[in-house]
VODOKOL-224710 format. One line per field, with one value per atom (N, C-alpha, C): atom name; y, x, z; residue in three letters. Coordinates in Angstrom, 2 decimals, always signed. Example, Ala and Ser with C-alpha at 12.3 -4.5 7.8 and 13.67 -1.06 7.14 Angstrom:
VODOKOL-224710
atom = (N/CA/C/N/CA/C)
Y = (-5.69/-4.50/-3.30/-2.25/-1.06/+0.03)
X = (+13.19/+12.30/+13.20/+12.85/+13.67/+12.90)
Z = (+7.80/+7.80/+7.80/+7.08/+7.14/+7.87)
type = (Ala/Ala/Ala/Ser/Ser/Ser)
This chain:
VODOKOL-224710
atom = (N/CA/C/N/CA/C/N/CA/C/N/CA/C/N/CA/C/N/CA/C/N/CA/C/N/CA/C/N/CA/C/N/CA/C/N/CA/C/N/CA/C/N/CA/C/N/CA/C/N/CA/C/N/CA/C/N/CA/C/N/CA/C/N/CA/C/N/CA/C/N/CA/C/N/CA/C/N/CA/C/N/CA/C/N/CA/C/N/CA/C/N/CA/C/N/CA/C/N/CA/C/N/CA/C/N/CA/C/N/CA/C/N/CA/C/N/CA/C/N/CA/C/N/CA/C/N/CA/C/N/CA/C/N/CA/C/N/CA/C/N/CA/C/N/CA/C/N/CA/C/N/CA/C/N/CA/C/N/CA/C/N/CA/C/N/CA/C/N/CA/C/N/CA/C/N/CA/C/N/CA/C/N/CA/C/N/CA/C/N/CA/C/N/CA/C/N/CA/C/N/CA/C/N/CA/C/N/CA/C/N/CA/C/N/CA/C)
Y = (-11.73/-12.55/-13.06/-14.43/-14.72/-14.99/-14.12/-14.33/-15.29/-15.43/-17.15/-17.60/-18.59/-18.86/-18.44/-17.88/-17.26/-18.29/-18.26/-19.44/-18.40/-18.26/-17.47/-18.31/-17.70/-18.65/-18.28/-19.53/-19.69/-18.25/-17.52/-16.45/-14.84/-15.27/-14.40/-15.09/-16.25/-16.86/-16.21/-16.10/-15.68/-14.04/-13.81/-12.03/-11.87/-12.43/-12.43/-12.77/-13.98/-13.90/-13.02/-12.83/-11.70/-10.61/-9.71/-8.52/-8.28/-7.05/-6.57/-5.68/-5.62/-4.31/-3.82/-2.98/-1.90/-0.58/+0.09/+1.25/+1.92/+2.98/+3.91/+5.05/+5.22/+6.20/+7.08/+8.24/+9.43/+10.15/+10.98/+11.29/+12.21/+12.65/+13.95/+13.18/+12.08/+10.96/+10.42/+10.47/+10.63/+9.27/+8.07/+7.16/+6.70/+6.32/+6.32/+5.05/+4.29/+3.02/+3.04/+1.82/+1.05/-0.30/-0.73/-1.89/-2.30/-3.29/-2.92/-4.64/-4.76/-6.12/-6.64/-7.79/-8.15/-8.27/-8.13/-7.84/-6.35/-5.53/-3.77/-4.12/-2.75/-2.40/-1.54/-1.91/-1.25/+0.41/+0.62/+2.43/+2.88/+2.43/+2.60/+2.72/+2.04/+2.28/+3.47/+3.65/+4.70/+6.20/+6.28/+7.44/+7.39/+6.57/+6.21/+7.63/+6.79/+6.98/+8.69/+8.97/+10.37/+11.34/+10.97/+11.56/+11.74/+10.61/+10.91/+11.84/+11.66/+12.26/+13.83/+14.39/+15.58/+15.99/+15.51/+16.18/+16.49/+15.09/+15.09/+16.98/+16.77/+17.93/+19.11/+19.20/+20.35/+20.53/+19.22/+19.25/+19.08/+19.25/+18.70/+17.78/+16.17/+15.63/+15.81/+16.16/+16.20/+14.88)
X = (-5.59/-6.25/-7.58/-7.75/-9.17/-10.40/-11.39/-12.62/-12.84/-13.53/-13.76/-15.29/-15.10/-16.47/-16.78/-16.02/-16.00/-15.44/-16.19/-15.72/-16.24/-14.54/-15.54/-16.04/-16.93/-17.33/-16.95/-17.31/-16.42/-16.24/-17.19/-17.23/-15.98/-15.67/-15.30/-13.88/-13.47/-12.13/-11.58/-12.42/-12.62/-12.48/-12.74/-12.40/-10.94/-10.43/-9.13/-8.18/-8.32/-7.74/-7.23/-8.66/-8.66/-8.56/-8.42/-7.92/-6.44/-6.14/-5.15/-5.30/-4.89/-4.72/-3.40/-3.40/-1.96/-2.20/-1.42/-0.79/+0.75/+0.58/+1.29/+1.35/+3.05/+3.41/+4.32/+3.91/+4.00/+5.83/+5.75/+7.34/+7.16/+5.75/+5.21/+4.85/+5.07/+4.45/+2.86/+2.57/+0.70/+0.92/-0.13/-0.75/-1.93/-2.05/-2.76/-3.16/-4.75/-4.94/-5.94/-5.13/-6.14/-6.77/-7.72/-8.04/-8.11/-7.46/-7.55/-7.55/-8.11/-8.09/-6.92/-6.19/-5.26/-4.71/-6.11/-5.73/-5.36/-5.88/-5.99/-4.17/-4.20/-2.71/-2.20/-0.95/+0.11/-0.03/-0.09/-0.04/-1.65/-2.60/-3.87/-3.48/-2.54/-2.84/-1.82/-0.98/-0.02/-0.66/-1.73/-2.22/-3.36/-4.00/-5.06/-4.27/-2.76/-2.14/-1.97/-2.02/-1.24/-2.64/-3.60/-4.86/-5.07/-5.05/-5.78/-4.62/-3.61/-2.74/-2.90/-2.96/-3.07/-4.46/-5.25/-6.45/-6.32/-5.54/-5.33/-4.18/-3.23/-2.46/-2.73/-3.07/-3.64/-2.15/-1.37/+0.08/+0.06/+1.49/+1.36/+2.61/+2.45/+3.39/+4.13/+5.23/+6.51/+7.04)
Z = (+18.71/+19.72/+19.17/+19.40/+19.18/+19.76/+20.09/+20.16/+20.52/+21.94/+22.39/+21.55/+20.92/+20.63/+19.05/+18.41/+17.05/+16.39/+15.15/+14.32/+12.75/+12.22/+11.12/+9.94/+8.94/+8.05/+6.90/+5.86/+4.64/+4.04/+3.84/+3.16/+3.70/+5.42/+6.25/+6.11/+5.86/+5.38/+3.81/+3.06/+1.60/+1.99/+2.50/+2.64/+3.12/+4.06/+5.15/+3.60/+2.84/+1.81/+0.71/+0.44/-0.54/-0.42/+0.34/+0.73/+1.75/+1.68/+2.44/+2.91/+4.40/+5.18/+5.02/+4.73/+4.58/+4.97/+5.81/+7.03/+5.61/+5.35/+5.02/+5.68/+5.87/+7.15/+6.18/+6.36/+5.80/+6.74/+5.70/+6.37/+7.73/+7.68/+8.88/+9.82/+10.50/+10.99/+10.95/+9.49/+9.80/+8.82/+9.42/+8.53/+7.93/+6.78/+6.31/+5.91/+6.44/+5.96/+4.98/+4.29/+3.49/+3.23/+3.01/+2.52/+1.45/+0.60/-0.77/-1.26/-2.18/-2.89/-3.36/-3.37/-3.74/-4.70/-5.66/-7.55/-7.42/-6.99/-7.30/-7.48/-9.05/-9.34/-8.36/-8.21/-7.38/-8.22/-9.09/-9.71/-8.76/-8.71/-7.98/-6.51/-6.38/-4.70/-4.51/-5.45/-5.02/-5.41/-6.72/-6.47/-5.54/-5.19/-3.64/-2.33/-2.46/-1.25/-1.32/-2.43/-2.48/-2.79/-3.24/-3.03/-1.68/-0.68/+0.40/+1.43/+0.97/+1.38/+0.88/+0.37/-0.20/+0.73/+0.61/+1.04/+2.58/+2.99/+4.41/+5.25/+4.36/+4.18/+4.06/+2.96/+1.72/+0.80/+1.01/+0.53/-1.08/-1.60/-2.90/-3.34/-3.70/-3.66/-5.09/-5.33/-5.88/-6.46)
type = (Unk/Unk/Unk/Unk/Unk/Unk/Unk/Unk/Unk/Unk/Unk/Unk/Unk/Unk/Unk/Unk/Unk/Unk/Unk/Unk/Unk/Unk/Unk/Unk/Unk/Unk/Unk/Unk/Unk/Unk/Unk/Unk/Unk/Unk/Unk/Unk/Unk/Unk/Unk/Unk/Unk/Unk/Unk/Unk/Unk/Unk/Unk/Unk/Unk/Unk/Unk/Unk/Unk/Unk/Unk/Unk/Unk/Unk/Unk/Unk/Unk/Unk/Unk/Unk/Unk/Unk/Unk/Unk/Unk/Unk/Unk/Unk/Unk/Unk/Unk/Unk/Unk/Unk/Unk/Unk/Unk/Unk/Unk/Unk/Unk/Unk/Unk/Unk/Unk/Unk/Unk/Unk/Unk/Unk/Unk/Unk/Unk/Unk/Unk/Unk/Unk/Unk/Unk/Unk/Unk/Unk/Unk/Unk/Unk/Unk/Unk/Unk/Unk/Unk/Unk/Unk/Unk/Unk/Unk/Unk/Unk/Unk/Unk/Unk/Unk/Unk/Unk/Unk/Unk/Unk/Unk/Unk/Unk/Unk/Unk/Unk/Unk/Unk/Unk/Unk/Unk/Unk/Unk/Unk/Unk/Unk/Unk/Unk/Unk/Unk/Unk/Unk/Unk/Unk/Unk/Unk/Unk/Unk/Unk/Unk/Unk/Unk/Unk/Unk/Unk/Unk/Unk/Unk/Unk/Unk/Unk/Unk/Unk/Unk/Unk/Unk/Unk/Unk/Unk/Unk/Unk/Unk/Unk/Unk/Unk/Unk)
């Protein structure tokens, strides 16, 4: 929904671009978000995911 009266600016268009929101859902039903740049490597976000995951747990992924 948008904000009556909001107009974002160039720089706030340049962010919406360049980044991604991504939601990873865990098999225990727990998710985990991130924000992450659109360059960042896919191997980075998967140990991201499993770091914060572990801590979140105290699990150990396999």
């Amino acid at each position: 929904s948008k904000t009556p009266g909001f107009s974002p600016t160039r720089d706030d268009r340049l962010d919406i671009l360049d980044n991604i929101d991504l939601k990873v859902a865990g098999q225990n039903g727990s998710d985990i978000q991130f924000k992450i740049k659109r360059h960042t490597a896919f191997s980075k976000l998967m140990k991201d995911a499993i770091d914060v995951f572990q801590q979140q747990t105290g699990g150990v992924h396999s």
